[in-house]
N, C-alpha and C positions, 0 to 999 in steps of 0.2 A: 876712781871717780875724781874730776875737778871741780872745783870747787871755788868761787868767788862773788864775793859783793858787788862787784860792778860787770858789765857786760863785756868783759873780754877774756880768756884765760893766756897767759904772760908764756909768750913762747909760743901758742898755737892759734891755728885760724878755724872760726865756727865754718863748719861747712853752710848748716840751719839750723833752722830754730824746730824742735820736736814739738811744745806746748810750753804752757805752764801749769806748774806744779805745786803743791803746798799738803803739809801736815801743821797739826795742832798738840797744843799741851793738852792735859785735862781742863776741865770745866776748872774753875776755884772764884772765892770772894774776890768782886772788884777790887775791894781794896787792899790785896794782898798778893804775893808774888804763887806761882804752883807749889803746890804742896809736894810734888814727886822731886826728889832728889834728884841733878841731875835732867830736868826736863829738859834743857835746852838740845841734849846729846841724844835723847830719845826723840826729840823731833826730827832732827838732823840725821838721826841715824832714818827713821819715817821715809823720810824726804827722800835720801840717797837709795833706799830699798825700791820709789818708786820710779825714781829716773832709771833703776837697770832693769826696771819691768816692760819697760820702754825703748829699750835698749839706748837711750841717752850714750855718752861720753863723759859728759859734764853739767855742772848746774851755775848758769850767773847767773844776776842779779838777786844775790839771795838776800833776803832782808825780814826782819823783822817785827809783824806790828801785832797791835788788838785786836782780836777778833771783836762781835758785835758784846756788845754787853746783856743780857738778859735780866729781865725779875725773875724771879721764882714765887709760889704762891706765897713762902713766909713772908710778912709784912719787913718790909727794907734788908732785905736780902739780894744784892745782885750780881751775879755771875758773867765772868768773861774769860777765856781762853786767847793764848798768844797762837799768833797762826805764824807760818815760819814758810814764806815763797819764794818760787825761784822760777828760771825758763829751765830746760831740761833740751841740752842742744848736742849734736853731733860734729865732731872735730873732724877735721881734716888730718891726715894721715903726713900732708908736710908741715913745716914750721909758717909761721907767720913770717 
C-alpha cells in the first residue's frame, strides 16, 4: 500500500479516485493526547485495512485532524478523538 500526504504517489499515475476514507483514535480528554500507545500506528494501520477492503492501491492526501469535540454528562469533562483521512485511489500499472 502507498501511502502519502499530498495527492500524488512519486513514480506513479492515479488511475481514480475510489473515495474517501478515515479511522479514528479512541475517545480521550480534550485536553490530553490518546491514551493508547502508539495510536497514531493503529489508526493508520485502521486506515490501510480499509483501503484494501476496497481494493485501493494507495492512499493520498492523508492528514490529520480533531475530530468533533464532545461533553459528557460529568460536569467540564470533554472529549475528542483524532480522525486520520485519506482518498483511497487506484494506480495505474505504468509510471508517471
Amino acid at each position: 500500500m502507498y501511502i502519502s500526504s499530498n495527492e500524488t504517489i512519486k513514480g506513479r499515475r492515479i488511475l481514480y479516485t475510489i473515495g474517501k476514507i478515515n479511522a479514528s483514535s479512541s475517545w480521550h480528554a480534550a485536553n490530553s493526547a490518546p491514551l493508547e500507545d502508539g495510536w497514531q500506528a493503529i489508526a493508520l494501520k485502521d486506515l490501510i485495512r480499509k483501503a484494501e477492503e476496497i481494493d485501493a492501491d494507495a492512499i493520498v492526501g492523508l492528514d490529520y485532524e480533531t475530530d468533533s469535540i464532545v461533553s459528557v454528562e460529568t460536569p467540564n469533562v470533554r472529549l475528542k478523538r483524532i480522525l486520520i483521512t485519506g482518498k483511497a485511489v487506484k494506480l495505474s500499472c505504468l509510471a508517471a
